[in-house]
PAMARVO-644802 format. One record per residue (C-alpha): residue number from 1; residue in three letters; x, y, z. Coordinates in nm, 3 decimals. Layout:
! residues N
+-------+------+---------+---------+---------+
| fitor | doke |      xx |      yy |      zz |
+-------+------+---------+---------+---------+
|   NUM |  Ala |       X |       Y |       Z |
...
+-------+------+---------+---------+---------+
This chain:
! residues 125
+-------+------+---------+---------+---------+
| fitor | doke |      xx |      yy |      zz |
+-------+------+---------+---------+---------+
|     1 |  Unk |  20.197 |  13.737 |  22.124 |
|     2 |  Unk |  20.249 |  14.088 |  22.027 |
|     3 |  Unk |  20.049 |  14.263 |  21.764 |
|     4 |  Unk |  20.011 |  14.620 |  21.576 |
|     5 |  Unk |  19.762 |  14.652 |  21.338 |
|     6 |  Unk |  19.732 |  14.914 |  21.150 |
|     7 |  Unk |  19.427 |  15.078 |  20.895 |
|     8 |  Unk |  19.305 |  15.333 |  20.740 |
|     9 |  Unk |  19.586 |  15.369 |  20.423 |
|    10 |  Unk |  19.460 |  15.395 |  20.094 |
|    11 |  Unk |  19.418 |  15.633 |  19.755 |
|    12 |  Unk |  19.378 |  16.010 |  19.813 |
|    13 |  Unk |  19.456 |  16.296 |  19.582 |
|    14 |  Unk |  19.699 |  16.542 |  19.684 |
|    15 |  Unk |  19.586 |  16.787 |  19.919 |
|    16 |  Unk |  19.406 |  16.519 |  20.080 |
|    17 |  Unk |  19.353 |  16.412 |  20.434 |
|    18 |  Unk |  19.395 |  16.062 |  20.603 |
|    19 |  Unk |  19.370 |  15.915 |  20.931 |
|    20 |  Unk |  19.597 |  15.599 |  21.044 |
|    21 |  Unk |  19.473 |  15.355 |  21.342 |
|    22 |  Unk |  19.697 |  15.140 |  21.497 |
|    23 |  Unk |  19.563 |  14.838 |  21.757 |
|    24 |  Unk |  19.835 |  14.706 |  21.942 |
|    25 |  Unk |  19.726 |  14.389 |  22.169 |
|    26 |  Unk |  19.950 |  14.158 |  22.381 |
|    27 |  Unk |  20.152 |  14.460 |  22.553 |
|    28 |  Unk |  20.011 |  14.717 |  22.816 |
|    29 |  Unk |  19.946 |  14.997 |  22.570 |
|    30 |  Unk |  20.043 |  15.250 |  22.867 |
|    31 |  Unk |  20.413 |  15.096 |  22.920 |
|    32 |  Unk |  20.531 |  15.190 |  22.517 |
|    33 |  Unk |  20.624 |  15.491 |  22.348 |
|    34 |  Unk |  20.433 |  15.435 |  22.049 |
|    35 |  Unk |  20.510 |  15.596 |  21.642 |
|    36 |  Unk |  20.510 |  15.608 |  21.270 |
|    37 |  Unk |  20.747 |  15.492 |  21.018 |
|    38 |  Unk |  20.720 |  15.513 |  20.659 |
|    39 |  Unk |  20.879 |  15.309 |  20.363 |
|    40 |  Unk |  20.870 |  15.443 |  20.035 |
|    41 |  Unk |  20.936 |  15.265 |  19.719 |
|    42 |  Unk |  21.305 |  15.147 |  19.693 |
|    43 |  Unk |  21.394 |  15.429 |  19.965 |
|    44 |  Unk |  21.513 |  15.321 |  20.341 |
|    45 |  Unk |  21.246 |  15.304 |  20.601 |
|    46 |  Unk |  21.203 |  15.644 |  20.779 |
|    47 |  Unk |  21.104 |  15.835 |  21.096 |
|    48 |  Unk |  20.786 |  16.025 |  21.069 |
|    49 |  Unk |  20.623 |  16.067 |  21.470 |
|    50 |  Unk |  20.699 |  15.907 |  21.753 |
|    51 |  Unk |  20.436 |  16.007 |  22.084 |
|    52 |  Unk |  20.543 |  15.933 |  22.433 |
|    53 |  Unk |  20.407 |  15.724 |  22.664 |
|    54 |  Unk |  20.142 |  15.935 |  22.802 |
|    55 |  Unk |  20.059 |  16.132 |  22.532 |
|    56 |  Unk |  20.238 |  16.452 |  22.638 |
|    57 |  Unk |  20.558 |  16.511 |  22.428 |
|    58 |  Unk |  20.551 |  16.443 |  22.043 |
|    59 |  Unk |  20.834 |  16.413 |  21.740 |
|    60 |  Unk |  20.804 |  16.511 |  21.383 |
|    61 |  Unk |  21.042 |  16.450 |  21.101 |
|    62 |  Unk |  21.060 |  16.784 |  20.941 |
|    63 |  Unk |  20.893 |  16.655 |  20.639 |
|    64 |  Unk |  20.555 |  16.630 |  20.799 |
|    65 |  Unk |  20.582 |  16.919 |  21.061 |
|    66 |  Unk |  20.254 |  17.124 |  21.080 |
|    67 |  Unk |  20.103 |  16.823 |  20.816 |
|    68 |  Unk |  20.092 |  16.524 |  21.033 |
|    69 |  Unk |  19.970 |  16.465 |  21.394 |
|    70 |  Unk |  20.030 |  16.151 |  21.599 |
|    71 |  Unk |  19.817 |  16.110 |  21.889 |
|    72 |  Unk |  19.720 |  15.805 |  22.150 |
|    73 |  Unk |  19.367 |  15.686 |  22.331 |
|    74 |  Unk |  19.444 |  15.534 |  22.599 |
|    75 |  Unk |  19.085 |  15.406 |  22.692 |
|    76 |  Unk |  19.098 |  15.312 |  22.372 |
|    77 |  Unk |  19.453 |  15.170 |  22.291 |
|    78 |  Unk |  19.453 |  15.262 |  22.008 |
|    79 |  Unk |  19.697 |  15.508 |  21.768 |
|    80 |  Unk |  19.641 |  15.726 |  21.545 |
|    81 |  Unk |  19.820 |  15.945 |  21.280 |
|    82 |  Unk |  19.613 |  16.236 |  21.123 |
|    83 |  Unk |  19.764 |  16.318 |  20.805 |
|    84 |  Unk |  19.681 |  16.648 |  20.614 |
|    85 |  Unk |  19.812 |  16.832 |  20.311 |
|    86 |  Unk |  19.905 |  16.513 |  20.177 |
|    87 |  Unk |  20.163 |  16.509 |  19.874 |
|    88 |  Unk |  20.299 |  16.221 |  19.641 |
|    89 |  Unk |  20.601 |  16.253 |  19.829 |
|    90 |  Unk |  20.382 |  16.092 |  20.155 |
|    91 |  Unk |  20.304 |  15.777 |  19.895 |
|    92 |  Unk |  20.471 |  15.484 |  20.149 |
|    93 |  Unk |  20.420 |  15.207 |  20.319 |
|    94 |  Unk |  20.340 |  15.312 |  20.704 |
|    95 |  Unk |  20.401 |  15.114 |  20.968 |
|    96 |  Unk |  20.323 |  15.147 |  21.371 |
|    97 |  Unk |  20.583 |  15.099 |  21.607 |
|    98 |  Unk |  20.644 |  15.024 |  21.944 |
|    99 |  Unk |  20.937 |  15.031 |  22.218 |
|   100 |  Unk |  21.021 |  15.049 |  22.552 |
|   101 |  Unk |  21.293 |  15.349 |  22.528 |
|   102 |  Unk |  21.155 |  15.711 |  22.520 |
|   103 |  Unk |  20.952 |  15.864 |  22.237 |
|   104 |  Unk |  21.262 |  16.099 |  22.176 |
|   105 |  Unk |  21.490 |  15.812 |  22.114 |
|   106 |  Unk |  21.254 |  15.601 |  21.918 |
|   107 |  Unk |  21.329 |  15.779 |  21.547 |
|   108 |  Unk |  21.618 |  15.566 |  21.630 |
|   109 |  Unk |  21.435 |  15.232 |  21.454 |
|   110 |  Unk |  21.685 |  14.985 |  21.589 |
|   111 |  Unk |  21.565 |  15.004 |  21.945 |
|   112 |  Unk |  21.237 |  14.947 |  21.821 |
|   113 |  Unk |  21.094 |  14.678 |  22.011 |
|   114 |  Unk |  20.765 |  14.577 |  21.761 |
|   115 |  Unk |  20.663 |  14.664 |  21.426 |
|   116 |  Unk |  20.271 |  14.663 |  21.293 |
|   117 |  Unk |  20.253 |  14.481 |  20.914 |
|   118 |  Unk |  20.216 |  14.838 |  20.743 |
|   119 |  Unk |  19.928 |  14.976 |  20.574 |
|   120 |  Unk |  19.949 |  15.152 |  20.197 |
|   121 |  Unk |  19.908 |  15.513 |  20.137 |
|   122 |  Unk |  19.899 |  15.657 |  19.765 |
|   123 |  Unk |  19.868 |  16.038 |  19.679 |
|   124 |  Unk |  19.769 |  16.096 |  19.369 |
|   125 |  Unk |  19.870 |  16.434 |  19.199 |
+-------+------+---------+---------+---------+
């Protein structure tokens, strides 16, 4: 059974910083192109970073460009999302991701192949 976990959401003040961790077990880390998602509310679910398999190439919706940086641990398994900067307009629900495809195709949510259960983050202003 295949599972994302995610932490590290919570309450920060804008112009903030927060890190996400997501734990995937039950698939070889190393095989999936790995990413963030966010879910504001009563707003669609949207891209934020997607990583590649090996950790080389990287994706940013333009909203988070220069903010945000996704990386991967491989010794680890374990992903991460350091946020920076952060605005009330980051307040969302953010999910890990997982899929088979390429990092580059992944902003594309429906060939997603799992989703984490989403962790809460809340800037203040």
């Amino acid at each position: 059974q295949v599972r994302l976990v995610e932490a590290g959401g919570g309450l920060v003040q804008a112009g903030g910083s927060l890190r996400l961790s997501c734990a995937p077990s039950g698939l070889t880390f190393g095989n999936y192109a790995m990413g963030w998602f966010r879910q504001a509310p009563g707003k669609e679910r949207e891209f934020v970073a997607t990583i590649s398999r090996g950790g080389i190439s990287t994706y940013y919706a333009d909203s988070v460009k220069g903010r945000f940086t996704i990386s991967r641990d491989g010794a680890k398994n374990t992903l991460y999302l350091q946020m920076k900067s952060l605005n009330p307009e980051d307040t969302a629900v953010y999910y890990c991701a997982a899929a088979r495809t390429s990092a580059q195709t992944m902003g594309n949510m429906k060939i997603v192949d799992y989703w984490g259960q989403g962790t809460q983050v809340t800037v203040s202003s």
